[in-house]
C-alpha positions in Angstrom: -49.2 -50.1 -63.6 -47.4 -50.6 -60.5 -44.9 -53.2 -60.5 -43.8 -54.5 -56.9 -40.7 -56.8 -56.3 -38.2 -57.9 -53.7 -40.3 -60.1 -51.5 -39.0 -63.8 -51.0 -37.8 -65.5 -47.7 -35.8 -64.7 -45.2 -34.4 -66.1 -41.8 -35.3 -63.4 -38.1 -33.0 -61.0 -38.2 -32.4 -60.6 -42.0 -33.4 -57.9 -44.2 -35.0 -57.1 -47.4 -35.6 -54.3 -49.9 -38.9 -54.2 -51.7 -39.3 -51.8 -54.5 -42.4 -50.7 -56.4 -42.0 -49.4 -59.8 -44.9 -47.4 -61.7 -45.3 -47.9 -65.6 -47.3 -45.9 -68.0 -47.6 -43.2 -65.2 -48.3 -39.6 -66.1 -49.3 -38.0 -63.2 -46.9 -37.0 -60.5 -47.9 -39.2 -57.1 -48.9 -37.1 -54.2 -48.2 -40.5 -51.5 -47.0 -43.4 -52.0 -46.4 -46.2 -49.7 -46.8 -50.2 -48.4 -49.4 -51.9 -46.6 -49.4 -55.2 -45.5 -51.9 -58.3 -45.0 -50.8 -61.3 -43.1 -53.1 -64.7 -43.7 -56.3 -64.3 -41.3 -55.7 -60.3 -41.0 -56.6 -57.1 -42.0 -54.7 -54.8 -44.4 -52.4 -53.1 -42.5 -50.4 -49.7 -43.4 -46.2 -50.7 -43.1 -45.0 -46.7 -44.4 -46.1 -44.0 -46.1 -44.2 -41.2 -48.0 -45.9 -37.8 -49.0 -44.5 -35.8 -52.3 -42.5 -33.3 -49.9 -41.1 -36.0 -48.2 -43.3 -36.4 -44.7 -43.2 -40.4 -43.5 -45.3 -42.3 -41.5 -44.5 -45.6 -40.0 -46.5 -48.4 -38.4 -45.7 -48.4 -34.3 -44.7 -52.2 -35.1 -42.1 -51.2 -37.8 -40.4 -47.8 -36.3 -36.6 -48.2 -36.2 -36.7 -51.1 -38.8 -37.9 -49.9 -41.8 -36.9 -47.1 -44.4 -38.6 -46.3 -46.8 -37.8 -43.5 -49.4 -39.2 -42.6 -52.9 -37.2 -41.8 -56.1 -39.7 -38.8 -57.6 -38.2 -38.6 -60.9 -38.4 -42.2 -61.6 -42.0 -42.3 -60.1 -40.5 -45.7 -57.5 -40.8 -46.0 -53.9 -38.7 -48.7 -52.2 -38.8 -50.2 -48.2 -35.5 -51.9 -47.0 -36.6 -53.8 -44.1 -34.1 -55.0 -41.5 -34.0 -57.1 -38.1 -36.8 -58.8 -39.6 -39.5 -60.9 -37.5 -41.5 -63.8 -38.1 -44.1 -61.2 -37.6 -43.4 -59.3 -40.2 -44.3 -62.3 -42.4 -47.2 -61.2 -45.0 -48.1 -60.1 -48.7 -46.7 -56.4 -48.9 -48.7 -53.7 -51.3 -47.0 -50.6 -52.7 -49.7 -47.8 -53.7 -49.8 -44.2 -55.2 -52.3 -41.8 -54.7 -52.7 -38.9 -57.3 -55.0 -35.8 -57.2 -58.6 -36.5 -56.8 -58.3 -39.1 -54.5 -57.6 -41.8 -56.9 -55.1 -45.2 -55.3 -53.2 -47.1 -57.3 -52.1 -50.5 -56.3 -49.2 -52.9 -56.6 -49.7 -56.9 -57.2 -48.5 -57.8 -53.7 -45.2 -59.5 -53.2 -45.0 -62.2 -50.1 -42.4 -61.5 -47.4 -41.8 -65.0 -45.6 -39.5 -64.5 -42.2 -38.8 -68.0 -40.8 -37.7 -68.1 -37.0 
């Protein structure tokens, strides 16, 4: 139901915009955000975005990242810039909804190359 794209490679320094899409949604999503998981680590949280608009970034992102959410289309997108080798992992969008229930994306890979 979620549709993330956007990913794809890029040299240090560049940027990308990843976008997440939901399909077949009826419920209005309470958060929505992206984590990240890098080979040989843990899922890790990128940015989140409530319903009335509070955002939390990762310390590691701050100053690089935006994210922002589109509430009548149900989308949340993250334009990363002055990326970093380190920033070099498979990127998940989710939605939460009432009753605690997540909703995931597929994942799509961000490669920075140095």
């Amino acid at each position: 139901q979620l549709q993330a794209s956007g990913g794809g490679l890029v040299q240090a320094g560049g940027s990308l915009r990843l976008s997440c899409a939901a399909s077949g949604v009826i419920f209005s999503p309470i958060g929505m955000g992206w984590y990240r998981q890098a080979p040989g680590k843990q899922r890790e949280l990128v940015a989140r975005i409530t319903s009335g608009g509070s955002i939390n970034y990762a310390d590691s992102v701050k100053d690089r990242f935006t994210i922002s959410r589109d509430n009548a289309k149900n989308t949340v997108s993250l334009q990363m810039n002055s990326l970093d080798p380190e920033d070099t992992a498979t990127y998940f969008c989710y939605m939460t909804r009432s009753g605690g229930y997540i909703y995931w994306g597929q994942g799509t890979q961000v490669t920075v190359s140095s």
